[in-house]
C-alpha positions in Angstrom: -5.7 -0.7 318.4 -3.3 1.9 318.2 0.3 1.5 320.4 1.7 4.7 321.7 3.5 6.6 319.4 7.7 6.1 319.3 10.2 8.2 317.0 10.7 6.5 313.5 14.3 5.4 313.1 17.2 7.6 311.7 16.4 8.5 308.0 17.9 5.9 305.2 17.5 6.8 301.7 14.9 3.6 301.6 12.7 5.5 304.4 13.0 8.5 303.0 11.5 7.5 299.5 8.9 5.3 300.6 7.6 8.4 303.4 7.5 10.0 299.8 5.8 8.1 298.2 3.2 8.0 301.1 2.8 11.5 301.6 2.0 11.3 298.0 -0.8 9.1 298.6 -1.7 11.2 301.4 -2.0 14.5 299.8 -4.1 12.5 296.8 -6.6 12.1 300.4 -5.6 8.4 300.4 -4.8 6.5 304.0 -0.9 5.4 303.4 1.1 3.6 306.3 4.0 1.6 306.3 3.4 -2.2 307.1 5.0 -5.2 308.1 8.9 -6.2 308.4 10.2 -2.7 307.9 8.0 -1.9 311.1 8.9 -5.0 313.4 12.6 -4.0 312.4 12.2 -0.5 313.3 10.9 -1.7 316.5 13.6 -4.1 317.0 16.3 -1.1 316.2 17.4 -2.4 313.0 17.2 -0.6 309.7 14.5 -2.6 307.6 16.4 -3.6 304.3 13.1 -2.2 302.2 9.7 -1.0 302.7 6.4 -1.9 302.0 3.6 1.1 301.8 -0.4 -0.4 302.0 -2.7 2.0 301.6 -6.6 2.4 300.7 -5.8 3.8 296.8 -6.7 1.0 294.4 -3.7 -0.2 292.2 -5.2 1.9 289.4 -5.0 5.3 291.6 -1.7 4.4 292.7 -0.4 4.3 288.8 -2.2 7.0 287.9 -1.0 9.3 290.9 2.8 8.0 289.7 2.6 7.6 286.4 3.1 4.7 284.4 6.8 5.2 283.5 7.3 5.1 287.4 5.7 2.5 288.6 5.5 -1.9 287.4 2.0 -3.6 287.5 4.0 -6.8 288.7 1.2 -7.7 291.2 -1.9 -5.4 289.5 -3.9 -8.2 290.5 -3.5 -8.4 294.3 -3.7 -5.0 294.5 0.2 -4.4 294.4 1.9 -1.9 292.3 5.7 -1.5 292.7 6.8 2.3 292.6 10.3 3.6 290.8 12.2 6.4 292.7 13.2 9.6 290.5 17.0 8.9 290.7 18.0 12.3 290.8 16.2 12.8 293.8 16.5 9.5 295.1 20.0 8.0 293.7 20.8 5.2 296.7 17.1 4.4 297.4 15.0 1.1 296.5 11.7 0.6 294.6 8.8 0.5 296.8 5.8 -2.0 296.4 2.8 -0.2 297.5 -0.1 -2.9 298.5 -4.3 -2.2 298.3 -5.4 -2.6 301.7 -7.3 -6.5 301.0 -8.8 -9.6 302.4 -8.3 -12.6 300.6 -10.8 -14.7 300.0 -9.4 -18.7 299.6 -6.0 -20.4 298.6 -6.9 -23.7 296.7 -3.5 -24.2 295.5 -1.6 -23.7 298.8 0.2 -20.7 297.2 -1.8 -17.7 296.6 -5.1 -16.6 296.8 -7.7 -17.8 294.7 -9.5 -13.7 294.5 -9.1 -10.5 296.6 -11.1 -7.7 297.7 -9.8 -4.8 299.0 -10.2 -3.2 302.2 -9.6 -1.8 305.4 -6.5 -1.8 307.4 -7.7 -4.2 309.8 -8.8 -6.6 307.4 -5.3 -6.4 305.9 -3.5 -6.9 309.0 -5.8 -10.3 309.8 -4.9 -11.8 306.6 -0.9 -11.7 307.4 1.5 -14.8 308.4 2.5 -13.4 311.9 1.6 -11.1 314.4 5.0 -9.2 314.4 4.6 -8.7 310.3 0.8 -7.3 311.0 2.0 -3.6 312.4 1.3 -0.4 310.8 3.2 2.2 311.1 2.5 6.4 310.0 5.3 7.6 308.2 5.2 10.8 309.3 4.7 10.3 313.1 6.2 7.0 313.9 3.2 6.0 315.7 2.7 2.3 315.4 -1.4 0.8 314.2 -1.7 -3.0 316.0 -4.7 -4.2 315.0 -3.1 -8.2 315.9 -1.3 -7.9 319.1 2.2 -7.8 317.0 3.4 -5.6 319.5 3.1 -7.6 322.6 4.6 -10.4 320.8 7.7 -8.5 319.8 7.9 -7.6 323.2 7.6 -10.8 324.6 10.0 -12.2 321.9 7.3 -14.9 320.3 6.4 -15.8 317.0 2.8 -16.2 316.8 0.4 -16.7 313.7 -2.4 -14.1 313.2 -5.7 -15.8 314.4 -6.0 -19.9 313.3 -2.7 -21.0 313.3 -3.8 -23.9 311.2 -5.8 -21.8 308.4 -2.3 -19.6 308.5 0.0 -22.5 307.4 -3.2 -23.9 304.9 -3.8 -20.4 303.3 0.3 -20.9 302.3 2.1 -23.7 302.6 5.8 -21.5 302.8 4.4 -20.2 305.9 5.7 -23.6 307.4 9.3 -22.6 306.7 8.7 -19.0 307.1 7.6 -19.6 311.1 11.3 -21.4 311.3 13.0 -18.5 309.7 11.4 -15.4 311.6 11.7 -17.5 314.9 15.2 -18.2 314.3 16.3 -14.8 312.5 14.5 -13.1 315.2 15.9 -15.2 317.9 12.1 -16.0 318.9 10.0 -18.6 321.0 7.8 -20.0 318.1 4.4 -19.8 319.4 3.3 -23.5 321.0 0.0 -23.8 319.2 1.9 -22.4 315.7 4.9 -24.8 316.3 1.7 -27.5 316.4 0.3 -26.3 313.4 3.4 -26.1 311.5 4.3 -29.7 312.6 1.1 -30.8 311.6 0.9 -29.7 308.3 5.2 -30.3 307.1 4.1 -33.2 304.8 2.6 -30.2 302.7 5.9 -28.2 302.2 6.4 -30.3 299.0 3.5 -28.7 297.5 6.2 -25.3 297.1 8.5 -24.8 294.7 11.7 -25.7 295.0 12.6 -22.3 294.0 10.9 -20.6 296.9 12.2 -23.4 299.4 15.6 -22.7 298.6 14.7 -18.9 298.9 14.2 -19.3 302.8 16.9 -22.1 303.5 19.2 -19.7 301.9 17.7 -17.2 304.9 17.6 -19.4 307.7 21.7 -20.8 306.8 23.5 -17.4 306.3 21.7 -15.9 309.6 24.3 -16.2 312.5 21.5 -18.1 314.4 21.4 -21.1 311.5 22.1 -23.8 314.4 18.9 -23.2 315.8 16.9 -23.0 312.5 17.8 -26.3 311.5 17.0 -27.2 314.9 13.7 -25.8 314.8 13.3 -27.5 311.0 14.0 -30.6 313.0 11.3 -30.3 316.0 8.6 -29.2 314.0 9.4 -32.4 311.2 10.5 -30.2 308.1 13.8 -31.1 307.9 13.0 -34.6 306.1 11.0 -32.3 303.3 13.0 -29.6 303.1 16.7 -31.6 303.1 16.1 -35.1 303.4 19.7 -36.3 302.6 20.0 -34.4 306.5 17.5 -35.7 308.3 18.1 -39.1 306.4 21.5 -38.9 308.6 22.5 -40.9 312.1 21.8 -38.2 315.2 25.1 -38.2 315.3 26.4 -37.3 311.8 22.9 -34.6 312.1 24.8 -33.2 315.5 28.1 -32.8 314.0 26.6 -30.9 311.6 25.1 -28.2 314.1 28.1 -27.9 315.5 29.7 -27.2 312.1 27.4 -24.1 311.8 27.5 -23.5 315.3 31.8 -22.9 314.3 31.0 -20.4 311.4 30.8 -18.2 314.4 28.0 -15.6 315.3 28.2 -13.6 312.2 26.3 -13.5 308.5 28.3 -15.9 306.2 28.0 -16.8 302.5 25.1 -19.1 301.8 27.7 -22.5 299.9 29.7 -21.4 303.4 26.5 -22.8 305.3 25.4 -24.6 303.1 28.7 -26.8 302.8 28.8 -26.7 306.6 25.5 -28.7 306.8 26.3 -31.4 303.9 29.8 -32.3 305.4 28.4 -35.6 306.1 26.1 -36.0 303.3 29.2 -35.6 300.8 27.4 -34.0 297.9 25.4 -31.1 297.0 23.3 -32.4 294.1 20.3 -33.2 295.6 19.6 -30.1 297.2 20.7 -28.6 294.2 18.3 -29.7 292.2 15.9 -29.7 295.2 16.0 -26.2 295.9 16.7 -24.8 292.0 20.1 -23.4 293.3 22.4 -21.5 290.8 25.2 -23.2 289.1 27.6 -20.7 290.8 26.2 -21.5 294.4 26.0 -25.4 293.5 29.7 -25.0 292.4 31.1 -23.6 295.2 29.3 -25.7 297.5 30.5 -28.7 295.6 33.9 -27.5 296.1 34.0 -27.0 299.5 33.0 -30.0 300.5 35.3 -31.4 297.4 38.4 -30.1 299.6 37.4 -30.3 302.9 40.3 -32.2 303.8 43.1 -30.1 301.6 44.7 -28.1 304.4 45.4 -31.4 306.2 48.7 -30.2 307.8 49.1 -27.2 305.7 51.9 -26.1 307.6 53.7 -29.2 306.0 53.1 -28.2 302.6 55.9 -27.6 299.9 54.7 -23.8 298.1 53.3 -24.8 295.2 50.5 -27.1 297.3 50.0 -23.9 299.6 49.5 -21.5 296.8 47.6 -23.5 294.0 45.2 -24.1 297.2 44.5 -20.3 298.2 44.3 -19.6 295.0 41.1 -20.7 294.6 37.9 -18.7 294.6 36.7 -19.9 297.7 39.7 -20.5 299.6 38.5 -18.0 302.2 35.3 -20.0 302.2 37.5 -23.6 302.4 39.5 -22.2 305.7 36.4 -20.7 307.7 34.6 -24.5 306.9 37.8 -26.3 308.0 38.2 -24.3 310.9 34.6 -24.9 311.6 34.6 -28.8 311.3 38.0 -28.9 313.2 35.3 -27.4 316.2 32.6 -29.6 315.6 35.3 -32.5 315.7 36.8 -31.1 319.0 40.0 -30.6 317.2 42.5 -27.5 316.9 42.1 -25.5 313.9 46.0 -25.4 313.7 45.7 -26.0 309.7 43.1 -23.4 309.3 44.6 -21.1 311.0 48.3 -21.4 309.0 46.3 -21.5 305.9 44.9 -18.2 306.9 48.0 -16.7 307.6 49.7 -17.9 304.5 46.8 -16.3 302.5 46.5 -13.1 304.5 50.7 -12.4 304.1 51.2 -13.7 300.3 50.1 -11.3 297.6 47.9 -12.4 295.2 50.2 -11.6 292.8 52.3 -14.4 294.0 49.5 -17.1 294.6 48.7 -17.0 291.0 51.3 -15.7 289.0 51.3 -15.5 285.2 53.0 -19.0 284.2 56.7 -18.2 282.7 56.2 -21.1 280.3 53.2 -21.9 277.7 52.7 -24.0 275.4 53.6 -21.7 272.9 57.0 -22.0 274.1 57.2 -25.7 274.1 56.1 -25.7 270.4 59.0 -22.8 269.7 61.1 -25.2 271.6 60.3 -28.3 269.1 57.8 -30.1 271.1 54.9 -32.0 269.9 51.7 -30.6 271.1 50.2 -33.6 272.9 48.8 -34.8 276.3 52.3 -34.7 278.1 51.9 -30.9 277.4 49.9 -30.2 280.5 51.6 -33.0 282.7 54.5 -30.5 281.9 53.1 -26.9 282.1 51.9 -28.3 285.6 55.8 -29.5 286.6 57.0 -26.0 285.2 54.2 -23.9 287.3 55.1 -25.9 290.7 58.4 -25.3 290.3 57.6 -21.6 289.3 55.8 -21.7 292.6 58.4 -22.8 294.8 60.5 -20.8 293.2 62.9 -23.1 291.9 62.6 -21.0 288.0 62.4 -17.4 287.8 63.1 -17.2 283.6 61.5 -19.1 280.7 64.8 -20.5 280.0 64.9 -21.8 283.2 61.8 -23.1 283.2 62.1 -24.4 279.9 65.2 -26.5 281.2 63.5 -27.4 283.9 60.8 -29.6 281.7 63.1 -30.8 279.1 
């Protein structure tokens, strides 16, 4: 099936190198069409973040057509070969994976398929997740191949799996979390007969790694619609294997959590930002640390969000050297967004988020964190025993520094002794 042709969207420096690389293909006498998310988002009037070219060259055509110090064998075996972009003629554009038209022919382990076999279009397009990731698209027209009914469903806003809805979620079991994601990303219906499927089969989602589990909760929590993923984790019973220290919470405490991400606003925020948002109840970040493989930096500064949550308590009240050694933190501007969030969810004024704000957005950072005027160093020039009182008073000497009490080392220095 073949929709009616539409004008491609403005040219990116990611279109323009993977239309390259498919006229390449083309002129070689090779079928080469764009497929799957950079289409639905074409068609949705975003700008796709990458491309993805499939096409009927076998992955050792496609190498031999680029060459081998342009293109990565990452996927040689399912028929995917990534192509490099000549930088001089493409500085600010992205590698392309280009993908062997295939069917696949079992998935034993839940994760990939067990062997492949290339082949038509069609074929391809029935052996993708959804029906809005199964659309072709020519480069060099715009006209849009839809073999699945991917178009109707964009259309009609629903997320429906391609064909069985069941063998969809067995072939891969991150499918399960996947439906959530492109139905709440998308702002989508999820499909009655997938949602069924999905909910029938979330005892398997244990059977992916943590690593890839993380990868789409870290999706479904920065998208501005995060409220209704975790809603749709909930009705379709994946929110006990995906974060059970949530769904192991009272409705209530689970509730005040939504409305916590439901205050972040209606914008993208940074993952520990969500993240932290969602665990204010839970109190630690540990076991969906480790659940989900999460970097130390994003277990850190989740872990310290939810460490201060209550620091700005009446920041307004606050002698200087409080105010500053707090917004001096790395993720200060992630601390005021979550208290001003949780102030929402409580029903509360955001009063101390908001001073805390305008402290941080009219003190230079200069004089949040100033260079100490007193160091060790100097206590040892002043005859001082290095010892554990040292830090007790570098820490008097930097709050009064901060409130501006000392200006000088001597002064400081006076100030301790």
């Amino acid at each position: 099936m073949t929709a009616s042709p539409s004008p491609p969207s403005p040219a990116d420096p990611n279109r323009e190198f993977a239309a390259h690389v498919a006229a390449e293909l083309s002129r070689a006498g090779h079928v080469a069409l764009f497929a799957g998310g950079c289409v639905r988002d074409r068609l949705l009037g975003k700008t796709p973040k990458d491309y993805d070219v499939a096409t009927d060259a076998p992955p050792a055509a496609v190498r031999s057509l680029f060459g081998r110090k342009r293109t990565l064998a990452i996927g040689e075996s399912f028929g995917v070969i990534v192509v490099l972009p000549h930088r001089k003629q493409f500085p600010d554009a992205q590698q392309v994976e280009v993908a062997t038209f295939r069917e696949d022919a079992g998935y034993a382990d839940g994760r990939r398929p067990d062997a492949v076999r290339f082949s038509t279009p069609e074929a391809d397009a029935q052996r993708r997740d959804f029906t809005v990731n199964g659309l072709f698209e020519d480069p060099a027209t715009g006209e849009v191949i839809d073999y699945v009914g991917g178009g109707a469903d964009l259309e009609a806003g629903v997320l429906r799996a391609i064909g069985d809805p069941a063998e969809r979620m067995e072939e891969d079991k991150l499918r399960l979390l996947r439906a959530v994601r492109f139905a709440a990303t998308l702002g989508f219906a999820l499909d009655p007969a997938t949602a069924e499927a999905v909910r029938s089969q979330a005892d398997g989602l244990p059977t992916v790694s943590g690593e890839r589990i993380g990868a789409e909760m870290r999706r479904i929590l920065a998208d501005p619609n995060r409220p209704r993923g975790v809603r749709l984790l909930s009705e379709v019973d994946l929110l006990a294997p995906a974060a059970p220290g949530v769904a192991a919470l009272s409705e209530g405490k689970r509730d005040r959590a939504l409305r916590a991400l439901e205050g972040l606003g209606e914008e993208p925020v940074p993952f520990p930002r969500a993240l932290a948002a969602l665990l204010i109840d839970v109190g630690t970040v540990q076991p969906i640390a480790d659940a989900w493989r999460l970097s130390n930096a994003e277990a850190q500064r989740t872990g310290d969000l939810l460490a201060d949550l209550d620091a700005l308590t009446d920041f307004a009240a606050l002698p200087p050297h409080q105010k500053k050694r707090l917004l001096a933190r790395d993720h200060a501007a992630d601390l005021i967004a979550l208290t001003a969030a949780v102030r929402r969810a409580d029903g509360e004024p955001t009063t101390d988020a908001d001073a805390a704000a305008a402290y941080l957005a009219e003190t230079p950072p200069a004089e949040l964190a100033p260079a100490p005027l007193l160091t060790g160093a100097d206590l040892i020039a002043a005859g001082m025993k290095p010892g554990p009182e040292f830090k007790a008073l570098l820490d008097r000497a930097y709050d009064a520094q901060l409130d501006g009490e000392v200006s000088t080392t001597e002064e400081a220095l006076a100030f301790v002794s």
